[in-house]
C-alpha positions, 0 to 999 in steps of 0.5 A: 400092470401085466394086461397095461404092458401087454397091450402096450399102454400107460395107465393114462391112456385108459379112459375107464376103469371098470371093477368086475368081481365081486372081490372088487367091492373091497376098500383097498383094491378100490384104493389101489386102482385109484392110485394107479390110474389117477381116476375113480373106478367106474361104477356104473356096473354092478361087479357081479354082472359084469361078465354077464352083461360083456358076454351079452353084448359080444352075443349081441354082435356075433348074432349081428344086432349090435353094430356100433361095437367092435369086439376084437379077441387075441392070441393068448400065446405066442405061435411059432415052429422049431428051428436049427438047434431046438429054437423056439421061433415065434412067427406070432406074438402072444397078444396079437389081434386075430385075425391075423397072417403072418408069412417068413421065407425059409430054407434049409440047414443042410446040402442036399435036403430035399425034405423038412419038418415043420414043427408048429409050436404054441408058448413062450420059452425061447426053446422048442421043447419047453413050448406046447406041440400043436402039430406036426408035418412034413414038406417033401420034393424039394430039390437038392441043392447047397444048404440055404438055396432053397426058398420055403414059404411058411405061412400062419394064417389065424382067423376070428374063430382062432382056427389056425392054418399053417401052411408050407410052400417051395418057392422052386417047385411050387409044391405046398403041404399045409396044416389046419389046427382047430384047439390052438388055445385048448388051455384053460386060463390057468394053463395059460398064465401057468406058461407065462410064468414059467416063461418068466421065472426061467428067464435067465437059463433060458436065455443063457441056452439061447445064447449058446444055440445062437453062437453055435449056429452063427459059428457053424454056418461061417465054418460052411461058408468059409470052406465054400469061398476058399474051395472056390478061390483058394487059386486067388490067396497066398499060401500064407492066407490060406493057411491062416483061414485054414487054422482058423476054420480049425480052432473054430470047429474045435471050440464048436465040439465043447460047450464054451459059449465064449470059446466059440464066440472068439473062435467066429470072431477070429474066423471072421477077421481071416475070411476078410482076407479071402475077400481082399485077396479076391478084390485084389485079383479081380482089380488086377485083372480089369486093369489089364483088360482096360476100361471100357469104351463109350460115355463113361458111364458106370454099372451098378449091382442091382442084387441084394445079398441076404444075411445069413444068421444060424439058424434052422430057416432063412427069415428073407424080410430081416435074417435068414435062419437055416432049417 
C-alpha cells in the first residue's frame, strides 16, 4: 500500500503482480495480493530468483545490450535546505525520478545581510534538525540592501548516479558558491524506512511546531513591513490611524515574545486589518492629489501596471515561482 501511494496509483492500474521472496510462496500472502489487487500474482518467475534476474537486466542495460527497457531509479527521501526558524524546506520530493533539477529563488531575512548559509538537508521531518546533514556552504558578497531584496538562486541538480549538486547564485552580482555530494543516500534500506517512520509517527508534534514556525514568521515579516510603510507615509495618515497601527505593531510584538500560536495569530490579524488602513489613507492621498493635477490630455487612453508584487511569506528564503521565504 506504501509503495501504491508513493507513486502515486490504484491497485487497478497495475498490470502484474510479481512475488519476490521466498516468503511469498506462503498461501495467506498469495491470498492477500489477490484481494488487494483483484488479479492472481504472476508466477512466471521463480521468488527466489527474482532479485537476481532484476539485477541481471538492469546489467544488461547499463552496459548497453538491453535497449527495449528503461529502468528509472528515485530519490528514496526528500532533498531540501533549512530556512528561517529551523524549517526543513524540501526543493525534492522523496520519490522523485532521477535525474532531476529543481531551482527556487531566495533571499534574505534580514537588512543588510551580505552573507548566507545554505544548509543541505536529506528527510522527511518538517524540522531542520530532525533530518539528516549532507553539507553545508557559505555564499558570501552579497550587497547590503533591506531584507527580502536580494535574489539568490538555489539549485539541486540529481543526476542518474544519484550524485547531487547544489549550487547557490546572486542574481545582482553573479557570484555562485556550489556544492557536489557524492553519498546523498548513504542509508541502508532500514535507515530509510527507520526515517519515514519516524516521520509518521511524530506527525502531530511536528506539524504543531510547524504551525508556530509558520505564525511566528508570518508575524515577524508583517511587523518589518508595517514599520517600513508607516516610517515612509506616516505624513499621509491621521494621528489617530497612526496611532492605532502603532499599538498594533506592539500588541503583535508582544505576542511574538511568548509562545501562544493563537495570540500571535490574532495579533497578525489585527496588525493586518490596521495596515489596511495605511494603504487606504495612501489611495486617498494620492487620489486627491491627481484631482487637483487634472487628467491628462490626449485619447483617453489609460496605462496599466505592468509589474508583479510577489507575496511575502515568513520564512528564511523567497520562493519567487509561489511564495517568498526569507533566509
Amino acid at each position: 500500500k506504501q509503495a501504491l501511494s508513493d507513486a502515486g496509483v490504484k491497485p487497478s492500474d497495475i498490470d502484474e503482480v510479481v512475488l519476490v521472496g521466498g516468503s511469498t510462496r506462503i498461501p495467506k500472502v498469495q491470498q492477500i495480493v489477490r484481494e488487494l489487487f483483484g488479479k492472481e500474482p504472476h508466477k512466471g518467475v521463480n521468488p527466489d530468483e527474482v532479485v537476481a534476474v532484476g539485477a541481471a537486466v538492469q546489467a544488461g542495460v547499463l552496459g548497453g545490450e538491453v535497449k527495449d527497457v528503461l529502468l528509472l531509479d528515485v530519490t528514496p527521501l526528500s532533498l531540501g535546505i533549512e530556512t528561517l526558524g529551523g524549517v526543513f524546506t524540501k526543493l525534492i520530493e522523496r520519490n522523485t525520478t532521477i535525474p532531476t533539477r529543481k531551482s527556487e529563488i531566495f533571499s534574505t531575512a534580514a537588512d543588510n545581510q551580505t552573507s548566507v548559509e545554505i544548509h543541505v538537508l536529506q528527510g522527511e521531518r518538517p524540522m531542520a534538525r530532525d533530518n539528516r546533514t549532507l553539507g553545508k556552504f557559505h555564499l558570501v558578497g552579497i550587497p547590503p540592501a533591506p531584507r527580502g531584496i536580494p535574489q539568490i538562486e538555489v539549485t539541486f541538480d540529481i543526476d542518474a548516479n544519484g550524485i547531487v549538486n547544489v549550487s547557490a547564485k546572486d542574481l545582482g552580482t553573479g557570484k555562485e558558491q556550489k556544492i557536489t555530494i557524492t553519498s546523498s543516500s548513504g542509508l541502508s534500506k532500514d535507515d530509510i524506512n527507520k526515517m519515514v517512520r519516524e516521520a509518521e509517527s511524530h506527525a502531530d508534534e511536528d506539524k504543531r511546531k510547524h504551525e508556530e514556525i509558520e505564525a511566528r514568521n508570518r508575524a515577524d515579516s508583517l511587523v518589518y513591513q508595517t514599520e517600513k510603510v508607516l516610517r515612509e507615509n506616516r505624513d499621509k495618515l491621521s494621528d489617530s490611524d497612526a496611532k492605532s497601527v502603532e499599538a498594533a505593531i506592539a500588541d503583535c510584538k508582544k505576542a511574538l515574545e511568548g509562545t501562544d500560536i493563537d495570540a500571535i495569530n490574532r495579533a497578525a490579524d489585527t496588525l493586518t486589518q490596521a495596515s489596511h488602513k495605511v494603504a487606504e489613507s495612501m489611495y486617498k492621498s494620492g487620489a486627491q492629489a491627481g484631482g487637483s493635477q487634472g487628467g491628462p490630455s490626449g485619447d483617453g487612453s489609460g496605462t496599466t501596471a505592468g509589474g508583479k508584487t510577489d507575496e511575502v511569506i515568513d520564512a528564511e528564503y523567497v520562493d519567487a515561482d509561489e511564495k517568498k521565504k526569507e533566509k
